[in-house]
N, C-alpha and C positions, 0 to 999 in steps of 0.2 A: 504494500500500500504506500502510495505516494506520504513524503513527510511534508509537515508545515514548514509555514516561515521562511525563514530565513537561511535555514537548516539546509530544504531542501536545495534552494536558489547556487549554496554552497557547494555542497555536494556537487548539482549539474556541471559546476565553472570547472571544479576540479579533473572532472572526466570529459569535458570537450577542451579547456585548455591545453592541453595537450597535443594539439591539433599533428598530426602525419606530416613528414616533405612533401606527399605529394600534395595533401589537401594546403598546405600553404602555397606552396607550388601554382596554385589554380587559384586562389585569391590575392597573389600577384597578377595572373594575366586578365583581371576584370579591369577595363577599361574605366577611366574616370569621364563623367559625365562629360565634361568639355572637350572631351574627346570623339566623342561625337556629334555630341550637340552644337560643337564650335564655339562656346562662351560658358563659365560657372553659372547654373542654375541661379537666379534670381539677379543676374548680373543688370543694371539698368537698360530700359530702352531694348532688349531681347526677349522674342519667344521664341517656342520651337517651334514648327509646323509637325502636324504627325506622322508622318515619314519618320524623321529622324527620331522621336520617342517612341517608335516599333523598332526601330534599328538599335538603340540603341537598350531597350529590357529585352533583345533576343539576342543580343553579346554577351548582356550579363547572364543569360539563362544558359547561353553556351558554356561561358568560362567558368562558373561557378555551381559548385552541387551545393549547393545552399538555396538554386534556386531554379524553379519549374517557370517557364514561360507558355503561358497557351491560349490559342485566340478561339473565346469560348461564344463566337459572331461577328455578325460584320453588321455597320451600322446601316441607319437609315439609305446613305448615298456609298454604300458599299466597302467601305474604311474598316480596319481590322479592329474587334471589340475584345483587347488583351486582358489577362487577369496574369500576373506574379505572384507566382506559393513560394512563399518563404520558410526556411528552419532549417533547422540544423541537418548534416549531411545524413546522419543515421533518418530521420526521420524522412527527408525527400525518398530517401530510398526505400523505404516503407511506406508511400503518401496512401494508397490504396486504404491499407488496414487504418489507419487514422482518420479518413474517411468516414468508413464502415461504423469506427466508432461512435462519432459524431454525429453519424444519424440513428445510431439506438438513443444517444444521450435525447439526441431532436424527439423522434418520436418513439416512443421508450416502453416498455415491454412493462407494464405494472404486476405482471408475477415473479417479476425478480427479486432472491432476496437481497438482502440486506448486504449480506457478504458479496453478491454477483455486481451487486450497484458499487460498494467502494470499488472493487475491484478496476472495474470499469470506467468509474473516475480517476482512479488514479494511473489505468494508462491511456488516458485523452491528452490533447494538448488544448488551451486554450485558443480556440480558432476564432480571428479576428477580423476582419475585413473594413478594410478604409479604400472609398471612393471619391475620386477627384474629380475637378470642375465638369459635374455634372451642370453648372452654369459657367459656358463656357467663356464669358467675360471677367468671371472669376479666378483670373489665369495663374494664380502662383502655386496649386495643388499639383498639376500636373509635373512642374520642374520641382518642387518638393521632394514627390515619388520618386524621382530621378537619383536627388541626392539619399534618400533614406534607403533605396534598393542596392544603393551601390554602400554607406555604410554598414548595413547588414549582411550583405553578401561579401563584405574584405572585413570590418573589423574584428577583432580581439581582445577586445577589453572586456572584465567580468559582467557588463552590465548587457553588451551586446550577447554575449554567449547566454546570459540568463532566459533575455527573448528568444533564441535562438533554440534553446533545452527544452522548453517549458511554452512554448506557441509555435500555431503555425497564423502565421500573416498571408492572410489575401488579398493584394493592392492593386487597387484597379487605377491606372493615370490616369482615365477618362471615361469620364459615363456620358458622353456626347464627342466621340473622336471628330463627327462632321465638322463641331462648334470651336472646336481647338483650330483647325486648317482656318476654318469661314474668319475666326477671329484675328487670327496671327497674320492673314494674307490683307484683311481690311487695316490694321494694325502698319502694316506695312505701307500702304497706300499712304496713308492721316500722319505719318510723322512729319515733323515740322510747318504742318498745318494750325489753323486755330481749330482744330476742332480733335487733333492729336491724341490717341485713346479715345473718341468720340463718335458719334455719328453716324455709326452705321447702317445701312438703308436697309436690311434683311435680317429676318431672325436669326440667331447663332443656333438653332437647331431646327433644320428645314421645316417643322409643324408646327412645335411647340413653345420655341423660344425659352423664356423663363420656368413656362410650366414643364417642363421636363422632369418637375422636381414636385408634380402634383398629378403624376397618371399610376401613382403605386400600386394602386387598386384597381383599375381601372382596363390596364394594359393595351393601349390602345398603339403603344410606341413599339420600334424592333428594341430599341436601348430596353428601354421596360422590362420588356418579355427578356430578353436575354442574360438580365440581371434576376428577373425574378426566378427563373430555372437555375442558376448558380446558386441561387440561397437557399430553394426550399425541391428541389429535386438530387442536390449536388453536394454542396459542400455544409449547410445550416452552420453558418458559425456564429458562436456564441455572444459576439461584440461585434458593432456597426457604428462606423464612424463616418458621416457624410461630412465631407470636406469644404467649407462654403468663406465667398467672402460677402460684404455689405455696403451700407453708404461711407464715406471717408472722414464724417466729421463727428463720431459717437467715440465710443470702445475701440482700442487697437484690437483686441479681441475676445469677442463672446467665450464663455466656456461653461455646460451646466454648473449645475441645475434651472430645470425649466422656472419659468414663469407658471402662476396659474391662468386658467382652471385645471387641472389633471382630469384624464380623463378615467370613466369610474371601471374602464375593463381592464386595464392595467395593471397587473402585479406589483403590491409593494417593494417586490425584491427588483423589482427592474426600477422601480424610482429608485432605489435607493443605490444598483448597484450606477445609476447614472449619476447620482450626485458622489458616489466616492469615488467615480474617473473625475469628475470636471475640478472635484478639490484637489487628487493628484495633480493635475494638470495645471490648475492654478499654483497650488504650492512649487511645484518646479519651475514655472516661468518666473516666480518671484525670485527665486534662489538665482535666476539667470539673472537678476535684475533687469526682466522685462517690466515695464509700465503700460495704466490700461488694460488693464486684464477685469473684463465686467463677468457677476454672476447671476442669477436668480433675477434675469430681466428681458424685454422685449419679446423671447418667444416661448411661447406657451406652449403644454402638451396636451391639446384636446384634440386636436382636429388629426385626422387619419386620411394619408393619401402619399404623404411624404416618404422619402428612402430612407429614414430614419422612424418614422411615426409607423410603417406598416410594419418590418422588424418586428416591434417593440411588439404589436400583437399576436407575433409568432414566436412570443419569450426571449425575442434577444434583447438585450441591453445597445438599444441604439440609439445614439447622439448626437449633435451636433454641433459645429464651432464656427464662428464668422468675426470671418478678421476686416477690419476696416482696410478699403481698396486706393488701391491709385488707378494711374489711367492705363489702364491693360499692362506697360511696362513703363509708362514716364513716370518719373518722382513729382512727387508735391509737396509744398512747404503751406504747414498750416500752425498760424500763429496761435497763441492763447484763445484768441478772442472769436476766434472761427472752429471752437469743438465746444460742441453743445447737446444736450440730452433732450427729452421731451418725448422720448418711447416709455414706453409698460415699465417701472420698476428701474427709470433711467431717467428722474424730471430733470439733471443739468449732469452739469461735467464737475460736480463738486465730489471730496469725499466721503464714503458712507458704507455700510457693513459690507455692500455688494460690489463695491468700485473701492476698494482702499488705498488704492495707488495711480493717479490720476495722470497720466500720460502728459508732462507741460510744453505738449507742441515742439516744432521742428519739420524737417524734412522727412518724408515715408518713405519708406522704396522696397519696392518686389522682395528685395532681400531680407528686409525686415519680415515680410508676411511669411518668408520659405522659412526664417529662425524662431518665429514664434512656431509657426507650424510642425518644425519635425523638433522644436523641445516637446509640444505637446503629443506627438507620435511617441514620438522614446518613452515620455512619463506614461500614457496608453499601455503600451507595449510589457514594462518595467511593473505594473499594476497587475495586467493579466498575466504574468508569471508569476509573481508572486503570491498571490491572489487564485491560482489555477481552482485551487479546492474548490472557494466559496464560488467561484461562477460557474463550474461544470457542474457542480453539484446540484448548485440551484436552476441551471436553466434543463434537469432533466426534471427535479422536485417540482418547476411551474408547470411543466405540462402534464404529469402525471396526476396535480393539483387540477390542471383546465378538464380533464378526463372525470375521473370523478364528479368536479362541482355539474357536471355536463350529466352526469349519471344520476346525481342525488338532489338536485331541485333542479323547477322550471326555469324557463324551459327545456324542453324535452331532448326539441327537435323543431325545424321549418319545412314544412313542404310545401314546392310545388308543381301544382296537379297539374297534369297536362294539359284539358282543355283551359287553352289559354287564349286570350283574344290575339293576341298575338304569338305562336309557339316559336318562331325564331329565334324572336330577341329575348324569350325566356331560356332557352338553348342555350343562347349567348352569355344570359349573364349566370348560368350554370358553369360555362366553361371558363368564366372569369374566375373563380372563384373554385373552381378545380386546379386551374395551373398557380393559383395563390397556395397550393398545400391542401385546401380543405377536402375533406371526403365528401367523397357523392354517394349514395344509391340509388339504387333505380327499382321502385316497387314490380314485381315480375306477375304478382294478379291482383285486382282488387284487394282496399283493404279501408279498414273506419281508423280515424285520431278523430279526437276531441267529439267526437260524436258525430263525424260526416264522414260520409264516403267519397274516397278517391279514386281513378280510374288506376289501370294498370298502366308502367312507365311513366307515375308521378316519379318525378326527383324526390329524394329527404333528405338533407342536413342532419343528422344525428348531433345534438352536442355534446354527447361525448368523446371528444377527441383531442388532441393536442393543441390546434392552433384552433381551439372554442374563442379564443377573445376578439380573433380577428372576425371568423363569422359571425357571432354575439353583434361586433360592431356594426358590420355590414350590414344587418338584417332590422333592427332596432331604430328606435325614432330617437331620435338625438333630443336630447333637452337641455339646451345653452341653458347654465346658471344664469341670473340678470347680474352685470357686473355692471354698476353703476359708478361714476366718481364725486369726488364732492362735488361737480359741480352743475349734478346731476347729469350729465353727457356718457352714454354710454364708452363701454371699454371698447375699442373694436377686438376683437379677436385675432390670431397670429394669419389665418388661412378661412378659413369656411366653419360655419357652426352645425351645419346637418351634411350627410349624404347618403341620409338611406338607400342603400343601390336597389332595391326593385319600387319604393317610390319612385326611384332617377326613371328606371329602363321600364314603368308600366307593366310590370312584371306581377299576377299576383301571390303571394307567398303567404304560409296561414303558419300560426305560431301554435305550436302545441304545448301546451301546458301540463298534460297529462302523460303517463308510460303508455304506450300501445307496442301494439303485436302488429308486424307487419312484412311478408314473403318479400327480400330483397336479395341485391346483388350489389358487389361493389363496380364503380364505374372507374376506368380504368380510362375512356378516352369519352369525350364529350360529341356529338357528330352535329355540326353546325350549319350541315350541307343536306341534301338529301331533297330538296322538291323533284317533284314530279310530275306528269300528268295521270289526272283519275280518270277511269272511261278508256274507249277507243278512241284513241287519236285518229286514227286513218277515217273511222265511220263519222266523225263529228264535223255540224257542221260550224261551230265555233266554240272556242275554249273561253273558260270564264275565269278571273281572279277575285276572291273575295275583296278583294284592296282591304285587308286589314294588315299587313303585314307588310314590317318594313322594305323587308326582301325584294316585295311585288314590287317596288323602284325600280330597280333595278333591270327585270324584267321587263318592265315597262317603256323604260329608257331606252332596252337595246331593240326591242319591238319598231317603236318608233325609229330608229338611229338604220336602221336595216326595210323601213320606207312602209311598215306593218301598220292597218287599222287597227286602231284603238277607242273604242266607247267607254262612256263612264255611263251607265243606268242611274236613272235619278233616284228611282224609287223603288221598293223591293218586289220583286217580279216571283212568280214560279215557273220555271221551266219543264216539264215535263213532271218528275214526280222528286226535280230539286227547288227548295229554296234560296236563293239570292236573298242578300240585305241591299239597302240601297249604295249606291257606288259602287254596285258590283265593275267590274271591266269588261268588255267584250273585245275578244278578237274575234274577227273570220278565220275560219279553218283554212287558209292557204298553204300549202306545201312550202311556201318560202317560211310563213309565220310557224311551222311544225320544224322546220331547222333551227329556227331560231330557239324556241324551246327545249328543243333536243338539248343544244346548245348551253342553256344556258340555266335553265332548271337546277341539273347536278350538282352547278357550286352557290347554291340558295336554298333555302328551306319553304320556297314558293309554290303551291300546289295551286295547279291550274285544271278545272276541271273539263271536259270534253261534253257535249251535248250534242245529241243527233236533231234534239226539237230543231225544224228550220226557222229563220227567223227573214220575214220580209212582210209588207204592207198586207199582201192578200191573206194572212194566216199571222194576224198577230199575236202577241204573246200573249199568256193567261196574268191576269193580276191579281194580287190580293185585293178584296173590299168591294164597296158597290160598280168602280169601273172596269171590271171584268171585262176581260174580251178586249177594252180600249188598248189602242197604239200608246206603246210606254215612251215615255219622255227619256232621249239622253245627247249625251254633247260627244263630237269629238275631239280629241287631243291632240295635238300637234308638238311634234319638238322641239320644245324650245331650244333660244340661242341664248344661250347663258352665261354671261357676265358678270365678275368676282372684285370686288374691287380691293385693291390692296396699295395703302400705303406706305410713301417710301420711309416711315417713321414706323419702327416694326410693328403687328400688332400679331398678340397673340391671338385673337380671339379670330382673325383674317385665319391665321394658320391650321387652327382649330375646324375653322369653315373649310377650308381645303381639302383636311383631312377627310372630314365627313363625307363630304362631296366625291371624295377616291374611294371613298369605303365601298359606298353602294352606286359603286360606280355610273354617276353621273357627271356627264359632259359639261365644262364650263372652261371661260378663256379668261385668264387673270388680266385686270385691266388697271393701267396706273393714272396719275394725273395727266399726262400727257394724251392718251388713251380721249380720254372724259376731251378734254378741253379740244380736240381737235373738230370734235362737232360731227353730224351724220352718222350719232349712235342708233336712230334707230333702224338702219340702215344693215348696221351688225349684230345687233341686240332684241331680244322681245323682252329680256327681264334681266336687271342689274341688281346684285345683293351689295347690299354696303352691310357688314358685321360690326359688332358693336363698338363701335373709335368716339371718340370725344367730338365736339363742336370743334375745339382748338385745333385738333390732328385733321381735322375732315379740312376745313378751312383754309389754315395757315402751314402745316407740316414741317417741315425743318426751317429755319431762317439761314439766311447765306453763311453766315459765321459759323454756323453746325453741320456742315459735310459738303462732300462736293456739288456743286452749279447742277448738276444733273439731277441731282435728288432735293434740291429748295424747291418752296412752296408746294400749297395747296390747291384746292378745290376751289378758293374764291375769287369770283371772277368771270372769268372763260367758259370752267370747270361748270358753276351753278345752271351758271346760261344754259349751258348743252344739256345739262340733267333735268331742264326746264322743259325743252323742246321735245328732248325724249319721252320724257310721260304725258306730253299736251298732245305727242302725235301717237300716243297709245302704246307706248311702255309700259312694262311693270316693274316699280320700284322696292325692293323686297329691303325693309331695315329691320333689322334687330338692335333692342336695348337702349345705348348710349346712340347709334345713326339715328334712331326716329325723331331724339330730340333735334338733332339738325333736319331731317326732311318738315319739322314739322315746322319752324322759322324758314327756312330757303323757297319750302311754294304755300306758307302764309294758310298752313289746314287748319280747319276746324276741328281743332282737338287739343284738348288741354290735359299736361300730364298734372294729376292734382295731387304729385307727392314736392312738385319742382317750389323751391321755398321752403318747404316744412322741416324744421329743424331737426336735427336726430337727437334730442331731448324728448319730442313728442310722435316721431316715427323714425323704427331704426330695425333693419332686415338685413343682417351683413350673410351671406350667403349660405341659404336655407330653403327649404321643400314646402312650396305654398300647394295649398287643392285649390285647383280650378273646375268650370264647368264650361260644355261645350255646347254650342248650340247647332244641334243635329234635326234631323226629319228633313221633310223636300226643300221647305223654305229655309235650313240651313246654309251655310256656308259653304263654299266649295273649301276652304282651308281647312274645315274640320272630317272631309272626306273620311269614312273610316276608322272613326276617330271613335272611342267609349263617351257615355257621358260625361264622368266625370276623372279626371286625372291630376296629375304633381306637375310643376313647374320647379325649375330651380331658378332661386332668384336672390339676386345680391343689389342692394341699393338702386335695385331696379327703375321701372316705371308703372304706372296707371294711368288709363286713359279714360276723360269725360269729355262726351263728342259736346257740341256750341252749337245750339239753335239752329234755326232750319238749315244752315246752308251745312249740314251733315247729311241733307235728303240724296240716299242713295250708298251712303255709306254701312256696313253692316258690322255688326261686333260678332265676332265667329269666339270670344271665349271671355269668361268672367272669372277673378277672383270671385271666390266662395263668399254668398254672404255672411255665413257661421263655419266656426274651427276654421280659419284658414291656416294657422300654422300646422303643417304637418312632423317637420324635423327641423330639428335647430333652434334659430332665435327671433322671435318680432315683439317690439317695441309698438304699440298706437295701431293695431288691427285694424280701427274702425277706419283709419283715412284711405284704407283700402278697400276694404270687404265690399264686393258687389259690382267696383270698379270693372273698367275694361282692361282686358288684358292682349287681347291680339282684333284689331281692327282694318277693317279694309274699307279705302276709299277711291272714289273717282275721282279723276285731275285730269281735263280736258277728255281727249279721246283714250286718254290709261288708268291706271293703277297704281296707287300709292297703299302698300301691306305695312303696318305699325304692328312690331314683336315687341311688348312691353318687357321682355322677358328675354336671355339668351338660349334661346331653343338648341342649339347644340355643343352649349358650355362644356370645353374641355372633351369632348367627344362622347360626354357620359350620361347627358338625359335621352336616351334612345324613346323613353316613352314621349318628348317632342318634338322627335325630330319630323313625322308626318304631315303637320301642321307647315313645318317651313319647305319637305319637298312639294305640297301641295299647290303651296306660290308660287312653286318654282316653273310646277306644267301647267299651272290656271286653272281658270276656269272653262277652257275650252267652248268649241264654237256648236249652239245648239244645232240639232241634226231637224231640218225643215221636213215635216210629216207627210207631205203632200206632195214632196217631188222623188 
């Protein structure tokens, strides 16, 4: 059995100091960083492009058995996604069985005894994982990595060999490789510019930009997905260290413990094993005579989404640190009088139990950020060996804890049933949360919980499992504590206060409260594909789509894209001995349109049904109700030309649209200022989305002094004129969020947002899950096409719409916040200034369409449940079908 203390740490030095001729041998030929990288890590005015930081961890993974180099993906635009296992030579050469260990410790065998569990801990090593500029303007983590792989992989001194004996280290240089190249080659451009470390016109991660550090759960990124499979299929280690930097004028550097609120699924031993790293960490920068070192401020541990915050609810102790920035590599000189506080638990730059040494100004520089940074690696590192006991111990002890607590009160369990309104994207967010770790089954024949019966092939969530806190989270309605300040102004929060995923995804999922019995299977692969045609294709004479699923986009798009008829049924029809809802779709059975299905079915979860009824004037269809027999009302659809508007001031939420838009693969051409201002868009266009960007970004955009001539100004102007012309000659204007407030000052609409003014004293919604209603039947909206009655919005400091007297004649409200309960998850401040309100409105503007999303329908790529509403705008309303010709 492994010894404590100090003892053991001892011990280790004694039998790796002694290192062989040969293994010194081979940590003389490891290369020093500036030997490849052309310059000492954190040297001024240098970055590396990632070329050179693959070249230069697969020298050191050559030269040194202390270190495994392997590229565990490739990024978004194809760049290599490396990880370095580090530790000692006996142990590389045993990485398998350490491994192996690791994941009994992860997901852990609760008939072991007593003696099989020491045993077990005591031959683990503490496995640790630190990832770098996951924001990739965040640039000193990566050259950090650089210098800490190469002091691990050559040093010799007892404290190295201790990390070395007693951890294995999993360092990732980038969790955005795209964002390191996009940043270092822009970097390159802006030196000796006024805008120098500035300005960039593109996100530094082709989708997500910033939020690359808010899809944890979600997985919607390859980076995502490729790190999520390294932690919970791979390697589960024990400590996580997201590597970040921040604004320049606070803390030289953050280091826990968190801010509150905590949130309530979280093991105590994971707070606490975070607060005895970040006081390690602190106490050793001090001892360096670092200054600035802030604690117990700014970011808070509630919200879940983050590479540190989803960890945590897979029992690892994950953390985070943010060091005050400069401009990508230029230095800055900041005097006394320019560092200032005013965040959570940070009201000035003065002394105080959590800031005891107050940084008094000077010059910053990269290098500073790479010497706080690998003192606080080594103190990390120096903790988890020493330390080995109390954290392998404890993080098999929290999941054997989440197992039980999951077995011995409620909840039980989550199911859900198959008949889903939509079964794709319940599919979907089953397979999210399968590649998170979580267990699936799959009920194999009917069965009762809670007193209702389920069909056979409901999914179940069991909670009793290991990673119960992360499902627990996902599943559960969030309820923001009110964190209020004196001066009565709420707290804002670090990130989001709700994200119950199947509110997000429209998903419905039912809580069981009770033990039940029920014929299951474990699910081993999730299948997200599989539509089909039901019927004789070859005998029918056209296929129908429920249009309730999001899939049916897709489908729809390549129908139309491939020159196929497409109907939307107004109203719900019988077809022979089927029922239709209303919006059903109609194709003709064409031999081109049965390719196209073939086609395209297989990679969607779209079932198109086949009908032999024929359909034409002399032999109309059968309807429900007194107009029997009558000619059914429907429009057809036409493919739109779809235009994406994207500023050259990054924006995430542009990126986000993108994404969405490639998901379910619909056709759109990205369009800039230049684009807009040259005029004769409706020429190229039938419908322009503007994603949610500010009045200031829509408008004004970069000013000359903030990047190059090509990427200055906005929209006003030129820009407005031609967005005028465009929807007066019968455009469709598609805004979401923050754009509605500009469409709704630029063509002067009749709609008032009636939250714009109201203080956040007396309303405050920092990003949270409202219930909304839709307004459905014939005289509905075509945006709410397929749409349930009633559904979730996510909504962050959103909007509300109240249309102005007559001249709103013509305009229609396709959804309303909830008059009662509208908070579903999260946090709301003054409900009433909302409740009842509009929330997604359509208007006429000359011969077009102006569509107002009070709301960002496809935030972060994660409310699937509305993203309908916004493909709906996107193909219209299409042109009604004349009965008579």
């Amino acid at each position: 059995m492994r010894s404590n203390g100090l003892a053991r740490v001892v011990i280790g030095l004694v039998v790796i100091g002694a290192g062989s001729p040969v293994q010194a041998q081979e940590r003389i030929g490891v290369p020093q960083p500036s030997q490849v990288l052309g310059f000492e890590p954190g040297a001024d005015f240098r970055l590396a492009p990632w070329t050179d930081v693959v070249d230069y961890f697969h020298q050191v993974g050559t030269a040194s058995a202390r270190v495994q180099v392997v590229e565990i993906g490739q990024s978004t635009q194809g760049r290599p996604f490396l990880a370095a296992v580090i530790s000692s030579e006996d142990t590389i050469a045993d990485i398998d069985r350490y491994k192996s260990i690791q994941r009994k410790l992860a997901l852990p065998d609760p008939n072991l005894s007593d003696e099989a569990v020491a045993e077990l801990v005591s031959q683990s090593k503490t496995t640790v994982l630190i990832t770098c500029t996951i924001h990739s303007s965040e640039t000193a983590s990566t050259l950090m990595s650089c210098t800490l792989l190469h002091e691990l992989a050559t040093r010799d001194d007892p404290e190295t060999q201790a990390i070395l004996d007693e951890t294995i280290l999993l360092l990732i240089p980038s969790v955005n490789p795209d964002g390191v190249d996009l940043v270092h080659d822009w970097y390159e451009r802006s030196k000796g510019t006024p805008w120098e470390g500035s300005g960039m016109p593109w996100l530094y991660h082709p989708y997500a930009g910033h939020d690359t550090n808010r899809d944890w759960f979600m997985l919607n990124l390859d980076e995502t997905r490729i790190l999520t499979r390294f932690l919970y299929e791979e390697w589960f280690p024990t400590i996580t260290w997201d590597v970040h930097q921040m604004g320049s004028t606070g803390p030289r550097l953050f280091v826990p413990p968190f801010f509150d609120p905590v949130n309530p699924n979280l093991d105590p031993r994971i707070s606490q094993g975070i607060f005895l790293i970040g006081a390690h960490m602190a106490a050793d920068l001090a001892k360096a005579g670092k200054k600035g070192v802030a604690t117990h401020s700014m970011y808070d541990n509630w919200w879940n989404g983050g590479n540190r915050t989803v960890p945590q609810r897979h029992n690892m102790v994950g953390i985070l640190t943010e060091a005050a920035s400069v401009k990508l590599a230029s230095p800055i000189f900041q005097s006394q009088s320019d560092l200032r506080g005013g965040s959570r638990g940070f009201p000035d730059h003065e002394p105080r139990v959590t800031f005891v040494d107050p940084w008094p100004g000077g010059w910053w520089r990269i290098a500073d950020i790479v010497e706080y940074e690998l003192i606080a690696a080594r103190a990390l590192l120096t903790l988890a060996a020493r330390y080995a006991d109390w954290f392998q111990s404890n993080y098999r002890a929290i999941a054997i804890d989440q197992m039980r607590a999951g077995a011995d009160r409620p909840p039980f369990a989550w199911v859900v049933s198959a008949d889903q309104h939509d079964p794709g994207t319940a599919a979907r967010m089953v397979e999210i949360l399968h590649a998170t770790g979580i267990r699936v089954h799959q009920a194999t024949e009917p069965f009762e919980a809670g007193g209702i019966e389920y069909p056979a092939d409901s999914w179940i969530f069991f909670a009793s499992q290991p990673y119960r806190a992360h499902l627990k989270d996902m599943m559960e309605r969030q309820d923001y504590p009110d964190r209020i300040g004196p001066d009565g102004r709420p707290e804002r929060p670090y990130d989001v206060a709700g994200w119950t995923l199947p509110l997000q995804m429209g998903v419905r999922v039912a809580t069981i409260t009770e033990s039940f019995d029920a014929p299951t299977e474990l699910v081993y692969h999730v299948n997200l594909t599989g539509g089909r045609i039901e019927g004789d294709s070859e005998a029918a004479d056209a296929f129908y789509l429920l249009n309730r699923a999001n899939d049916d986009f897709s489908v729809v798009f390549e129908l139309l894209a491939s020159g196929q008829t497409v109907e939307r049924i107004v109203e719900p029809v019988v077809i022979g001995d089927r029922e239709l809802p209303a919006h059903s779709l109609r194709i003709p059975a064409t031999q081109e349109a049965r390719q196209v299905l073939d086609s395209v079915l297989p990679e969607r979860s779209s079932v198109a049904v086949a009908l032999e009824t024929p359909w034409h004037h002399a032999e109309p269809l059968m309807v429900n109700g007194p107009e029997e027999g009558s000619e059914v009302d429907r429009v057809r659809l036409e493919l739109p030309r779809i235009g994406l508007y994207q500023p050259w001031v990054p924006s995430m939420d542009e990126g986000w649209t993108r994404l969405v838009l490639e998901q379910f693969d619909i056709p759109f051409e990205t369009v800039h200022n230049a684009d807009i201002a040259i005029g004769d868009l409706r020429h190229r266009f039938d419908v322009l989305v503007f994603p949610s960007i500010g009045r200031r970004t829509l408008m004004e955009g970069y000013r000359p002094e903030q990047t190059e001539a090509a990427y200055v100004g906005g929209l006003e102007g030129d820009g407005v004129k031609s967005l005028r012309r465009f929807v007066d000659s019968g455009g469709r204007l598609v805004c979401l969020d923050d754009s509605s407030a500009f469409a709704i000052e630029v063509f002067d609409l009749p709609v008032k947002n009636v939250l714009a003014g109201v203080s956040s004293n007396d309303f405050y919604c920092p990003g949270s899950i409202l219930s909304v209603e839709y307004e459905l039947g014939i005289d509905g909206s075509y945006l709410t096409a397929g749409m349930p009655e009633n559904g979730s919005i996510y909504f962050s400091n959103s909007k509300g719409f109240e249309m102005l007297g007559e001249t709103a004649i013509g305009a229609s409200i396709a959804c309303r916040y909830a008059s009662t309960d509208l908070l579903e998850s999260g946090w709301l401040l003054g409900p009433e200034y909302l409740e009842g309100k509009a929330a997604l409105v359509d208007l006429p503007h000359g011969a077009g369409r102006i569509v107002l999303f009070g709301f960002p329908a496809q935030h972060r790529g994660q409310p699937h449940g509305s993203f309908r509403p916004l493909f709906n705008a996107l193909l219209g309303p299409g042109t009604w079908i004349d009965q008579n010709h």
